[in-house]
CHARMM internal coordinates of N, CA and C (Angstrom, degrees):
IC EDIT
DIST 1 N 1 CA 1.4592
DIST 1 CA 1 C 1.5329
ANGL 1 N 1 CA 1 C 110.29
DIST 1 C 2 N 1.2890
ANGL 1 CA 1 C 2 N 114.93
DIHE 1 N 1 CA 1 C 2 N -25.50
DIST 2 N 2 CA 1.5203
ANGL 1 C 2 N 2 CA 113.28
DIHE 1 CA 1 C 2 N 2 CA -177.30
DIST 2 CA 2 C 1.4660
ANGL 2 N 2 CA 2 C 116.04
DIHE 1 C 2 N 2 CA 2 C -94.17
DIST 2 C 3 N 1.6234
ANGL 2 CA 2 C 3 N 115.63
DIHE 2 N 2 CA 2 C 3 N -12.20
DIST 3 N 3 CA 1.3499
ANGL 2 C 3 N 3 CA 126.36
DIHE 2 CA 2 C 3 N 3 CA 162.71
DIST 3 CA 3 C 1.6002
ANGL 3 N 3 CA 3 C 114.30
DIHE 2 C 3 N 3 CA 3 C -48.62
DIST 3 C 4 N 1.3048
ANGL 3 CA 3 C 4 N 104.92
DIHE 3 N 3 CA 3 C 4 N -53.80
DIST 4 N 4 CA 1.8832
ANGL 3 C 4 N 4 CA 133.31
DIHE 3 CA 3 C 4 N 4 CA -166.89
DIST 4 CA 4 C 1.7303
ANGL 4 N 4 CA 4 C 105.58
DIHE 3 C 4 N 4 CA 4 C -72.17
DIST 4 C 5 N 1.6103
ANGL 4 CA 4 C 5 N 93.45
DIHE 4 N 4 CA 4 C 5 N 96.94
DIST 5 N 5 CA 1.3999
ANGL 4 C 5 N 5 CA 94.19
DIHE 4 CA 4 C 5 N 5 CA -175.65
DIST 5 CA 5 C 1.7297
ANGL 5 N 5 CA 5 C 112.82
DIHE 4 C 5 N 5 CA 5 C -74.86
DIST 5 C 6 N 1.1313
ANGL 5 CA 5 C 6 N 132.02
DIHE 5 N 5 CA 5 C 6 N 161.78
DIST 6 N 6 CA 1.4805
ANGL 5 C 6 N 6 CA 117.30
DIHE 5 CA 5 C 6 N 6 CA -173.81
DIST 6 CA 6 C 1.8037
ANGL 6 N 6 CA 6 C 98.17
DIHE 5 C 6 N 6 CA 6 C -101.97
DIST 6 C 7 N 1.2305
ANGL 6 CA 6 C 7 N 112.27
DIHE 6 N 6 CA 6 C 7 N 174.19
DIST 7 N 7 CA 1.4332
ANGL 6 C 7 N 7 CA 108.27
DIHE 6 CA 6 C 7 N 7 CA -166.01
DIST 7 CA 7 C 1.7750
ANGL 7 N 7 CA 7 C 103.75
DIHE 6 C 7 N 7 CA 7 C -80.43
DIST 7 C 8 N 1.9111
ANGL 7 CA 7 C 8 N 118.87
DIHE 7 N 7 CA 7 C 8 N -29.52
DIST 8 N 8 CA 1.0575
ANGL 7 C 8 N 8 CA 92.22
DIHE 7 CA 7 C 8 N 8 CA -157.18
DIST 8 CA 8 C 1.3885
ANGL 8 N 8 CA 8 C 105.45
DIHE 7 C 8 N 8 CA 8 C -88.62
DIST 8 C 9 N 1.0820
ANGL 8 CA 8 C 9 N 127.90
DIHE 8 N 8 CA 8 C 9 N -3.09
DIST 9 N 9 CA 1.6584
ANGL 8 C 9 N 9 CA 131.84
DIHE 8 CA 8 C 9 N 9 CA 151.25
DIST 9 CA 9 C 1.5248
ANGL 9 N 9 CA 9 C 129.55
DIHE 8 C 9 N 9 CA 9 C -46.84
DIST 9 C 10 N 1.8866
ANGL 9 CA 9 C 10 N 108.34
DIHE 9 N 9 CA 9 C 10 N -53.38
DIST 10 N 10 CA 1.4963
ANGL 9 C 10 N 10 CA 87.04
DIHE 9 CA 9 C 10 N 10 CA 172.86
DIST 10 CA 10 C 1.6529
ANGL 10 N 10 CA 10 C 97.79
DIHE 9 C 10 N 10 CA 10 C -82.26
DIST 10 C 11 N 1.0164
ANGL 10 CA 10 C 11 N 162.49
DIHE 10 N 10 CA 10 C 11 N -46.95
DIST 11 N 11 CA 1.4141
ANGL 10 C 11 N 11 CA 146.80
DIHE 10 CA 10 C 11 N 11 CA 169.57
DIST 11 CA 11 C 1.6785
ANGL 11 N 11 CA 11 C 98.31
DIHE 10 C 11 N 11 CA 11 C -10.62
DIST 11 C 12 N 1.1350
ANGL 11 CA 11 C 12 N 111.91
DIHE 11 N 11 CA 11 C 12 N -79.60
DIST 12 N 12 CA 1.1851
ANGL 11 C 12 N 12 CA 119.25
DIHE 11 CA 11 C 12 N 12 CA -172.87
DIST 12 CA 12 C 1.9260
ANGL 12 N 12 CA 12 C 110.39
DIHE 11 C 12 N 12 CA 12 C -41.09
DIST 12 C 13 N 1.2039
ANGL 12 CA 12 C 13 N 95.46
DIHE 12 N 12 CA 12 C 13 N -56.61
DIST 13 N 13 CA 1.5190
ANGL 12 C 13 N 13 CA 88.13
DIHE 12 CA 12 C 13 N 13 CA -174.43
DIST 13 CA 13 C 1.6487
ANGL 13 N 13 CA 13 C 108.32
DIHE 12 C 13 N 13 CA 13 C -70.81
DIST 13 C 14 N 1.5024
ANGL 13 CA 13 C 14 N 135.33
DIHE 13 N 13 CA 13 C 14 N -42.35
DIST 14 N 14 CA 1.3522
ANGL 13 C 14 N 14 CA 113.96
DIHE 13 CA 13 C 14 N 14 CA 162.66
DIST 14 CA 14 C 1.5682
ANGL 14 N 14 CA 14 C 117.21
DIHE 13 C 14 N 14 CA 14 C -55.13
DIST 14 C 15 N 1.2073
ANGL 14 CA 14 C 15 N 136.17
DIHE 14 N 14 CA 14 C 15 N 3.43
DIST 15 N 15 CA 1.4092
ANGL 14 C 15 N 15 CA 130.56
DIHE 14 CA 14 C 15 N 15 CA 159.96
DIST 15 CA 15 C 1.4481
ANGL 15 N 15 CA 15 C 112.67
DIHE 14 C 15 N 15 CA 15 C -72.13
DIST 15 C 16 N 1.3980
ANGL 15 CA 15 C 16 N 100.69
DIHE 15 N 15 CA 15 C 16 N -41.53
DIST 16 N 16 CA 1.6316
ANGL 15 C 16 N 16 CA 120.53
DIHE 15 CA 15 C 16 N 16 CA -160.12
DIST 16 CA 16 C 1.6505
ANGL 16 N 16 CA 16 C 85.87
DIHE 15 C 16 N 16 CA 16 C -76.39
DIST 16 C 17 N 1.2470
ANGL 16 CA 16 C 17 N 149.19
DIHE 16 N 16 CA 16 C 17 N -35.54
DIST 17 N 17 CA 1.7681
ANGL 16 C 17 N 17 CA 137.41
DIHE 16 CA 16 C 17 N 17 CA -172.24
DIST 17 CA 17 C 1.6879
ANGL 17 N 17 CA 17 C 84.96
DIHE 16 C 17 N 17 CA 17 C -80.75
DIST 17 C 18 N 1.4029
ANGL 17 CA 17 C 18 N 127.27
DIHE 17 N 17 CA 17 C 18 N -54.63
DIST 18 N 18 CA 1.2001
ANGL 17 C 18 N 18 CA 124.62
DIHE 17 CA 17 C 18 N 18 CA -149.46
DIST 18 CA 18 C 1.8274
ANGL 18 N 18 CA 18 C 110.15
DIHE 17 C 18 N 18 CA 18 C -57.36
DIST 18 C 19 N 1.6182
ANGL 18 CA 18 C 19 N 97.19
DIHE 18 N 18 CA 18 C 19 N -42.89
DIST 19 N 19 CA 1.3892
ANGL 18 C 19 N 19 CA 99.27
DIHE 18 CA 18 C 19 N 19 CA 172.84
DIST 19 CA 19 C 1.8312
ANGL 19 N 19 CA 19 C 113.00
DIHE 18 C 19 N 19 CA 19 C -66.36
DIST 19 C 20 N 1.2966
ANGL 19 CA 19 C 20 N 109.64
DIHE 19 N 19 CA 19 C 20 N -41.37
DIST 20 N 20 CA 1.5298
ANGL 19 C 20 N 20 CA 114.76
DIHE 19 CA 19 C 20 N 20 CA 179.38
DIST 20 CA 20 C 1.7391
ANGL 20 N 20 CA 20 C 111.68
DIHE 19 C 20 N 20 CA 20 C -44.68
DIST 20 C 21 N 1.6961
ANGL 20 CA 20 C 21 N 95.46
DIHE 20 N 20 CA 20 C 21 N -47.23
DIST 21 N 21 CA 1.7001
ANGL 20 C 21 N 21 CA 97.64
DIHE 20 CA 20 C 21 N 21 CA 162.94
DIST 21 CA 21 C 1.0922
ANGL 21 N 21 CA 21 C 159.80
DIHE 20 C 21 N 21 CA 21 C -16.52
DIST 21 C 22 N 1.8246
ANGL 21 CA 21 C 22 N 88.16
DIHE 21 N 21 CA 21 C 22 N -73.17
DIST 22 N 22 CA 1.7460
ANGL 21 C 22 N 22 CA 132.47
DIHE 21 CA 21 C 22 N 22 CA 161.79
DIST 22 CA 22 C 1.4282
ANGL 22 N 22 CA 22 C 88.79
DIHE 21 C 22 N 22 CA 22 C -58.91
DIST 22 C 23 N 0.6055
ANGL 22 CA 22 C 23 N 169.84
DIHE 22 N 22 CA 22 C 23 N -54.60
DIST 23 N 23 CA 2.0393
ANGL 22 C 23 N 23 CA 141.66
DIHE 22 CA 22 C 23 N 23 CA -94.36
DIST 23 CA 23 C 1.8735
ANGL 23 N 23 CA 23 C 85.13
DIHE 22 C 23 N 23 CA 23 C -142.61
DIST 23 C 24 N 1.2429
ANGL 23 CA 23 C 24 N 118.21
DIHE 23 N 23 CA 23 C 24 N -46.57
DIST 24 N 24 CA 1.5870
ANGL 23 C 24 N 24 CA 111.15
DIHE 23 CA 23 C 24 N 24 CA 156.77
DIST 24 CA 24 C 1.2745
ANGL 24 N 24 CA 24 C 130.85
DIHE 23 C 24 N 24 CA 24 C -69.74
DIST 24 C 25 N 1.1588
ANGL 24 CA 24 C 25 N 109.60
DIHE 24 N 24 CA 24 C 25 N -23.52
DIST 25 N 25 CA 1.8862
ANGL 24 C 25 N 25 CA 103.66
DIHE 24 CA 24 C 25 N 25 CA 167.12
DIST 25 CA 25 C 1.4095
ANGL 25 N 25 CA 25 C 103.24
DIHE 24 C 25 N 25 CA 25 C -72.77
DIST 25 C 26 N 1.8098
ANGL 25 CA 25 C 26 N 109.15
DIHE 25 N 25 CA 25 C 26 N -48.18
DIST 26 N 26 CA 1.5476
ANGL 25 C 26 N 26 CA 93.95
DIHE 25 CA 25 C 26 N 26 CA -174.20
DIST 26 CA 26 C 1.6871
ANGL 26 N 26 CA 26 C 130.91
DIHE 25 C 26 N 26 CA 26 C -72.60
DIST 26 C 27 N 1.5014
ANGL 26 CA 26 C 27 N 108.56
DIHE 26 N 26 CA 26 C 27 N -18.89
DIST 27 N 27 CA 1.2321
ANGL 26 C 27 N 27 CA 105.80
DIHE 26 CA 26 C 27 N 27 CA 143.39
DIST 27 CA 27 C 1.6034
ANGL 27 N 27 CA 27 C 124.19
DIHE 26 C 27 N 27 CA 27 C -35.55
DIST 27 C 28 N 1.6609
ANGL 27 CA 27 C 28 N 115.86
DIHE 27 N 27 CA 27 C 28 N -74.36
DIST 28 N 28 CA 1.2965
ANGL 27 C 28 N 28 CA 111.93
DIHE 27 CA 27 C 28 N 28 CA -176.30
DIST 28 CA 28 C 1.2803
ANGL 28 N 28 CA 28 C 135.53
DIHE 27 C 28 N 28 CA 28 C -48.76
DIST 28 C 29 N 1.5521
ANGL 28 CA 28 C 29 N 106.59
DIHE 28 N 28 CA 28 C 29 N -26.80
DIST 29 N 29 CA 1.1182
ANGL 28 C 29 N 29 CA 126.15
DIHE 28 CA 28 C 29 N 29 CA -162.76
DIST 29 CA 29 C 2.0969
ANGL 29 N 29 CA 29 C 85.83
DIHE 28 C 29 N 29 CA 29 C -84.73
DIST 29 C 30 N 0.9856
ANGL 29 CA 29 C 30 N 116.75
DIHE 29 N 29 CA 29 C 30 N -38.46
DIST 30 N 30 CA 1.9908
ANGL 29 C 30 N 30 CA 116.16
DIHE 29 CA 29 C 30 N 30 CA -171.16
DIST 30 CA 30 C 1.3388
ANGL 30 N 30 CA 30 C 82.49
DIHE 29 C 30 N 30 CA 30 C -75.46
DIST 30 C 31 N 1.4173
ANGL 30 CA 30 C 31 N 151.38
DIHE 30 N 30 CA 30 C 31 N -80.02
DIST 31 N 31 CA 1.5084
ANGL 30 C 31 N 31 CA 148.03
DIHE 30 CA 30 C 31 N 31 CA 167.82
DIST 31 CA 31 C 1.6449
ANGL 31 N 31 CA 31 C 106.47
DIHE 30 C 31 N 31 CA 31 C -0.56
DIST 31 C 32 N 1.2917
ANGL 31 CA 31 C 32 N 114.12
DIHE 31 N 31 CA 31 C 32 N -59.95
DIST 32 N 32 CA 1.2493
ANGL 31 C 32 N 32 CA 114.59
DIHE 31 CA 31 C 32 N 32 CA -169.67
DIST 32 CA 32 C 1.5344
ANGL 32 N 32 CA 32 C 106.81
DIHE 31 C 32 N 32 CA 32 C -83.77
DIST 32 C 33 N 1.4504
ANGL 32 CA 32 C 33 N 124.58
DIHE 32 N 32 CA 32 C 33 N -4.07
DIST 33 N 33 CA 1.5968
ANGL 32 C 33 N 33 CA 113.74
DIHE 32 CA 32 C 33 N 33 CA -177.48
DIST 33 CA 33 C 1.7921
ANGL 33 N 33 CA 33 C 88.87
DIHE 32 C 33 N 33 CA 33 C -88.97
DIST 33 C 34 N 1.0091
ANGL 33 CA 33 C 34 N 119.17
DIHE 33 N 33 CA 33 C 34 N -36.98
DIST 34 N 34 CA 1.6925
ANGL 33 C 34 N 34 CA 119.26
DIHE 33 CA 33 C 34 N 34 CA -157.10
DIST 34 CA 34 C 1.2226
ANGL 34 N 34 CA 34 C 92.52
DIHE 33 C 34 N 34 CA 34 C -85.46
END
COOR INIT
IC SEED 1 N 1 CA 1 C
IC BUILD
């Protein structure tokens, strides 16, 4: 039972890389304005 991930967790955790994503592009992207 603790093997069996439930769906709204990995949802949640591909949100959690997706935001990690955003927040490094938009870093690069402020890197690249300055």
């Amino acid at each position: 039972m603790l093997l069996r991930i439930p769906l709204e967790s990995h949802i949640f955790f591909e949100q959690a890389i997706l935001l990690r994503n955003n927040s490094v592009t938009r870093l690069q992207n402020t890197l690249v304005l300055f």
